[in-house]
C-alpha positions as CSV (number, residue, x, y, z in Angstrom):
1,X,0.0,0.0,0.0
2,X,2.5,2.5,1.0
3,X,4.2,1.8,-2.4
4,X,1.3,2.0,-4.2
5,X,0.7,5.9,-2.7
6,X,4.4,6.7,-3.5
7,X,4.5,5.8,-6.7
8,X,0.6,8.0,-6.8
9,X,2.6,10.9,-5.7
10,X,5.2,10.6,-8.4
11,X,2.9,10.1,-10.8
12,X,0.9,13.5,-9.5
13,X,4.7,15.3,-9.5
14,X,5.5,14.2,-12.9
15,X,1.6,15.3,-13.9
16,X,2.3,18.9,-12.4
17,X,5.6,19.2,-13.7
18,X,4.6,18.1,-17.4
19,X,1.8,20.5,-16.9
20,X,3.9,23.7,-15.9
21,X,6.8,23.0,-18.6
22,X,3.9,23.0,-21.7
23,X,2.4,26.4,-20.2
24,X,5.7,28.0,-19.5
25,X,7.9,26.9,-22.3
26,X,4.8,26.5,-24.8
27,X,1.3,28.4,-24.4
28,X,2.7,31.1,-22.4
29,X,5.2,32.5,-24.5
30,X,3.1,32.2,-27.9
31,X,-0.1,34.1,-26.1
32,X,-1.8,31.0,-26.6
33,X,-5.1,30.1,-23.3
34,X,-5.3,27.1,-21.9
35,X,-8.1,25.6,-21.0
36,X,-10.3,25.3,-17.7
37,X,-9.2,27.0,-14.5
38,X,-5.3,27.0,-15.9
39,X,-6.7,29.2,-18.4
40,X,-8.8,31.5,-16.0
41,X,-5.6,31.9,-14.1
42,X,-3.5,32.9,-17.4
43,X,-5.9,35.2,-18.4
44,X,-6.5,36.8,-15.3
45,X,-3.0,37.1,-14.8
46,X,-2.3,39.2,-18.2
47,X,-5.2,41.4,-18.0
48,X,-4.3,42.4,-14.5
49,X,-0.4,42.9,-16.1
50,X,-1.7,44.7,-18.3
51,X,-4.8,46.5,-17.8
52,X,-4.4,47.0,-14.0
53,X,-1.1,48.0,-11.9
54,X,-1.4,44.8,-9.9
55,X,0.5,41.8,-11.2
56,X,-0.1,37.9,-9.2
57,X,1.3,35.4,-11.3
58,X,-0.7,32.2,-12.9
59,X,0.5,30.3,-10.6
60,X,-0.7,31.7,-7.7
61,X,-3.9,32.8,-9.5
62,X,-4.7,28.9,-10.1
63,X,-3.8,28.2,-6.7
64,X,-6.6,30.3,-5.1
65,X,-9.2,29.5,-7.9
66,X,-9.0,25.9,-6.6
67,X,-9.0,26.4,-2.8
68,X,-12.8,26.7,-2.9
69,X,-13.1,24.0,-5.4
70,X,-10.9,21.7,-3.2
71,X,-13.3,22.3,-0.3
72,X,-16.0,21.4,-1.9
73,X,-14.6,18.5,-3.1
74,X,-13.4,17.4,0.6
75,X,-17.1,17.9,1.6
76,X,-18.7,16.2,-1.1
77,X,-16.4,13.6,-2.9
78,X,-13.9,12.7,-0.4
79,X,-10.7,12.5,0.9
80,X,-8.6,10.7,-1.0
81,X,-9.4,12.4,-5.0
82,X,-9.3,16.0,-3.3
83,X,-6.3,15.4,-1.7
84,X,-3.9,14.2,-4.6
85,X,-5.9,16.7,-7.0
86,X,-5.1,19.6,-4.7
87,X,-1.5,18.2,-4.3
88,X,-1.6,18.2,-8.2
89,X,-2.7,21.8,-8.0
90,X,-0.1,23.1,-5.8
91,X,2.8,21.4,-7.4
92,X,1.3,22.8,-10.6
93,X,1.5,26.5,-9.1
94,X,4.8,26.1,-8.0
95,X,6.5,24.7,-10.9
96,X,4.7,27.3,-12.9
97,X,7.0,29.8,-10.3
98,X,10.2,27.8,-10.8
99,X,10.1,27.2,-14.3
100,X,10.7,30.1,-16.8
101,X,9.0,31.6,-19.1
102,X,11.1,31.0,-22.4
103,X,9.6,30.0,-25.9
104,X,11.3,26.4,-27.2
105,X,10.3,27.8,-31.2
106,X,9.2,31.2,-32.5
107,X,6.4,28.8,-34.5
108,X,2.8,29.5,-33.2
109,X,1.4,26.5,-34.4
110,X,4.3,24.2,-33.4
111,X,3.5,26.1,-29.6
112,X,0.0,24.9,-29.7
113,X,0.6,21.5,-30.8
114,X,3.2,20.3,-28.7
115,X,2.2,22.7,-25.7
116,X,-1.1,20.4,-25.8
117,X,0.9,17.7,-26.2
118,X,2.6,18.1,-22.9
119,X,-0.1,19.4,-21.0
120,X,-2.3,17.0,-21.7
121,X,0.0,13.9,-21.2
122,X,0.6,15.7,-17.3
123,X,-3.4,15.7,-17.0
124,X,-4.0,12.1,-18.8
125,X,-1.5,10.2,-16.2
126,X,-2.3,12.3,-13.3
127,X,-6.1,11.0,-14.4
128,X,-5.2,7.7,-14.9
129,X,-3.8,7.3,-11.3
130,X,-6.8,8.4,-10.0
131,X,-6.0,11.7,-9.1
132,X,-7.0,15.1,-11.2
133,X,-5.2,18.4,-12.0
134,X,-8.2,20.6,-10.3
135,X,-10.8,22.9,-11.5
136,X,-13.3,21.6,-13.6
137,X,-12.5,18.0,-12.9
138,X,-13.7,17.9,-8.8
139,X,-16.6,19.4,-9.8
140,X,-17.6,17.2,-12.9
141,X,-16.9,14.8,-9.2
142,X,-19.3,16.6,-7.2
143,X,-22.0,16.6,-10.1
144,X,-21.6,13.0,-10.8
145,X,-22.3,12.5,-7.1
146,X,-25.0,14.4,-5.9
147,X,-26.8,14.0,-10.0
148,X,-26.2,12.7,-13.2
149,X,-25.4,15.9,-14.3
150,X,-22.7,16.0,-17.6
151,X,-19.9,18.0,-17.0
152,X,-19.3,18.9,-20.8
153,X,-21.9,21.9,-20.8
154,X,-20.1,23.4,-18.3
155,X,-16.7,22.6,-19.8
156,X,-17.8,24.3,-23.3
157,X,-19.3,27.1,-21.7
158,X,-15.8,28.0,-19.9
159,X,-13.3,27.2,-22.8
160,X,-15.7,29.7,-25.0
161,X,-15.8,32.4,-22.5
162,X,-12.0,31.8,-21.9
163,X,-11.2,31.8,-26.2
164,X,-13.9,34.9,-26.8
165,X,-12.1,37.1,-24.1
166,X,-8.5,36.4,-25.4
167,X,-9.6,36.8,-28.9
168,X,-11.3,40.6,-28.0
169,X,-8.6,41.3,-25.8
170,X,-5.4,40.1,-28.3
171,X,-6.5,39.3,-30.9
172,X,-8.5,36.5,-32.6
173,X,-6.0,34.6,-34.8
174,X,-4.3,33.9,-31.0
175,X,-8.0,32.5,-30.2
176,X,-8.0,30.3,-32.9
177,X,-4.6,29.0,-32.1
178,X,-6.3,28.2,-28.7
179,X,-8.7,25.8,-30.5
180,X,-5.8,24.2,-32.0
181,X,-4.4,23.6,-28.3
182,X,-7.7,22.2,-26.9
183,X,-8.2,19.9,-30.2
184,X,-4.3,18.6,-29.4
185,X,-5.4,18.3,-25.7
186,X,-8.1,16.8,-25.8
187,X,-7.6,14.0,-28.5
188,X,-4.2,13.3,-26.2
189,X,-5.8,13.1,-23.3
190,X,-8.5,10.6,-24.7
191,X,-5.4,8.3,-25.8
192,X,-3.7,8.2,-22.2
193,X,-7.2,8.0,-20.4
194,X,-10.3,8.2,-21.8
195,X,-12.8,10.0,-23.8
196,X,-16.2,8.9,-22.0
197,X,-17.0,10.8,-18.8
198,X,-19.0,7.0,-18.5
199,X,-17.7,3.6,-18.1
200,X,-19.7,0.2,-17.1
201,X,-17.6,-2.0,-15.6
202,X,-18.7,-6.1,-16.0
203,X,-16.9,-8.3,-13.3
204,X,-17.1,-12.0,-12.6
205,X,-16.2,-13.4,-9.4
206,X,-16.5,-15.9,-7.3
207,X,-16.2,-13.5,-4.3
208,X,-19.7,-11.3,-5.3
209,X,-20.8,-10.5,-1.7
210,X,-16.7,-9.3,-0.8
211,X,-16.6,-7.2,-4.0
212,X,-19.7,-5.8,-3.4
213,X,-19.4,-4.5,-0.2
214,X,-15.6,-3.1,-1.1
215,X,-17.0,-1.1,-3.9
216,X,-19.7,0.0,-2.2
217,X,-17.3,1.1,0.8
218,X,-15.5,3.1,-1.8
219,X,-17.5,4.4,-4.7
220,X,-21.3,6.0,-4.5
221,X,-22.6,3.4,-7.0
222,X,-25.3,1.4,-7.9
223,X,-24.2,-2.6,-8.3
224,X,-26.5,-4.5,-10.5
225,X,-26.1,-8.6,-9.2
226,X,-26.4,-11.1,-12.6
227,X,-25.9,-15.3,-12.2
228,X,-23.3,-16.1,-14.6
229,X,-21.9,-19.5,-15.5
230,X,-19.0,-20.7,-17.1
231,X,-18.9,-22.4,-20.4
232,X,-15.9,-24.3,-20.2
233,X,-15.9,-25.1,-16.7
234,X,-19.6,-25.2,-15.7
235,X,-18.7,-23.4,-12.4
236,X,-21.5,-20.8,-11.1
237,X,-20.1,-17.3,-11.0
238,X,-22.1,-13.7,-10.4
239,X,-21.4,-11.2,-12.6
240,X,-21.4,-7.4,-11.3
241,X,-22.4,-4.6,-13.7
242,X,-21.8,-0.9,-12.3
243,X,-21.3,2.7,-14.2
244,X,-18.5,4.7,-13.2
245,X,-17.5,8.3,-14.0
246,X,-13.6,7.9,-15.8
247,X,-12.3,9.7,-12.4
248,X,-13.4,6.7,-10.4
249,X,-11.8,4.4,-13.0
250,X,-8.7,3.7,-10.4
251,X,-10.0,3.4,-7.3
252,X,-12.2,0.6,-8.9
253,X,-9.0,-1.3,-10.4
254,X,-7.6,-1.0,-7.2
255,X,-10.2,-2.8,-4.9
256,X,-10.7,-5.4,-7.8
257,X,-7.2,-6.5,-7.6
258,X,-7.6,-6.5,-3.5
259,X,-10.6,-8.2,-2.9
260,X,-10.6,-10.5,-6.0
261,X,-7.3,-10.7,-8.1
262,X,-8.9,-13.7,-10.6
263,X,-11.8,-11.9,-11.2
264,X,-12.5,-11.3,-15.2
265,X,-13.2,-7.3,-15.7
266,X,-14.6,-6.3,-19.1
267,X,-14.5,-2.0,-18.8
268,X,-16.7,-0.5,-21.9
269,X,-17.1,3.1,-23.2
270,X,-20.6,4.3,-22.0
271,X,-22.0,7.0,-24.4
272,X,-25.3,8.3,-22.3
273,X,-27.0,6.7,-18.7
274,X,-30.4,7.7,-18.4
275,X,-31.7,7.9,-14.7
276,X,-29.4,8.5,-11.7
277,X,-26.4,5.8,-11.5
278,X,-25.8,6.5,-7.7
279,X,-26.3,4.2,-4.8
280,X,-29.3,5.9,-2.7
């Protein structure tokens, strides 16, 4: 276990760090936005450079954007997911301070491709280990755990509000370099992770009443109980069918391979879920 977390902490520091160098040595120097609260923060941060005698750096900018979203999260997801994504935060911030600002390539496009290249492999492994980079993703969390309420609406909203106000402020052909960044992102981040906020997991086991009562003692989800048998042996086996949201993806490998290391697990893309998927 205490392996397990420290290699989760690298993971989170090699997220952060991957995250800070494709800002500072990428987006940052080509004037191209980010997306989500990291682009909030760099926004905020130019306007008050510029339109305001106050400077506070990005980093410290997305620091404080996500203190309220962390407590939230503490209150209303748990420990655990708001602890590491708050850690991922913070080391975020402060690499964005210790890192400089300097361009790799006078090339705006090549800025925007591999700056959302490298930002999004830092959020698509800090994602994968169960962890996420702040923001947006703790409360697409809290959403998914008080109602079934898709976080992409919210998501579009932002990024439009965040591309429209760079592209009045400086200029729209930096805007539309910014859609180039979130296509990059976005596509990468679906290759390291994945692209569906949904996933139904299918697990047979012998251990069904175990499993159950693990998940359940770790995720707020619905188990649906199916007799299964086996072809080729003729054993009995249950079958457990439960929908996840891709940020509980981990923690459910995790107790599988605790509780139930033989246990077959079939994970498939889930496109829409109608009704709530939460355990009442």
């Amino acid at each position: 276990m205490i392996w397990l977390q420290t290699k989760k902490v690298a993971i989170v520091i090699a997220g952060a760090l991957l995250n800070a160098a494709g800002m500072n040595l990428f987006l940052v120097p080509a004037d191209i936005y980010s997306s989500g609260f990291t682009g909030i923060a760099q926004l905020l941060s130019r306007v008050l450079d510029d339109y305001t005698p106050i400077h506070v750096s990005m980093g410290l900018l997305l620091l404080i954007l996500n203190i309220p979203v962390a407590i939230l999260g503490w209150k209303k997801v748990g420990r655990s997911f708001t602890i590491y994504s708050f850690i991922s935060v913070a080391l975020s911030s402060l690499f964005l301070e210790l890192i400089p600002v300097k361009p790799v390539s006078e090339d705006i496009l090549l800025n925007s491709v591999f700056g959302g290249v490298i930002v999004a492999a830092g959020i698509g492994i800090t994602l994968k280990w169960g962890a996420s980079t702040g923001g947006l993703d703790i409360i697409a969390m809290v959403l998914s755990r008080i109602k079934d309420k898709p976080i992409g609406p919210y998501m579009f909203i932002l990024n439009f509000a965040i591309i429209i106000t760079a592209g009045f402020l400086y200029g729209w052909e930096k805007a539309l370099y910014t859609l180039v960044f979130l296509y990059t992102s976005t596509r990468v981040v679906d290759a390291i992770h994945t692209r569906y906020a949904k996933l139904t997991a299918f697990i047979i086991t012998k251990k069904a009443d175990e499993l159950k009562k693990a998940i359940h003692a770790k995720l707020v989800r619905g188990i649906t109980m199916i007799p299964a048998k086996g072809a080729f042996s003729n054993e009995t086996r249950d079958m457990l069918m439960i929908v996840i949201t891709r940020y509980e993806l981990f923690d459910l490998e995790r107790v599988i391979k605790e509780v139930d290391p033989n246990a077959f697990t079939n994970i498939m893309e889930t496109s829409n879920v109608y009704g709530f998927f939460r355990r009442d």
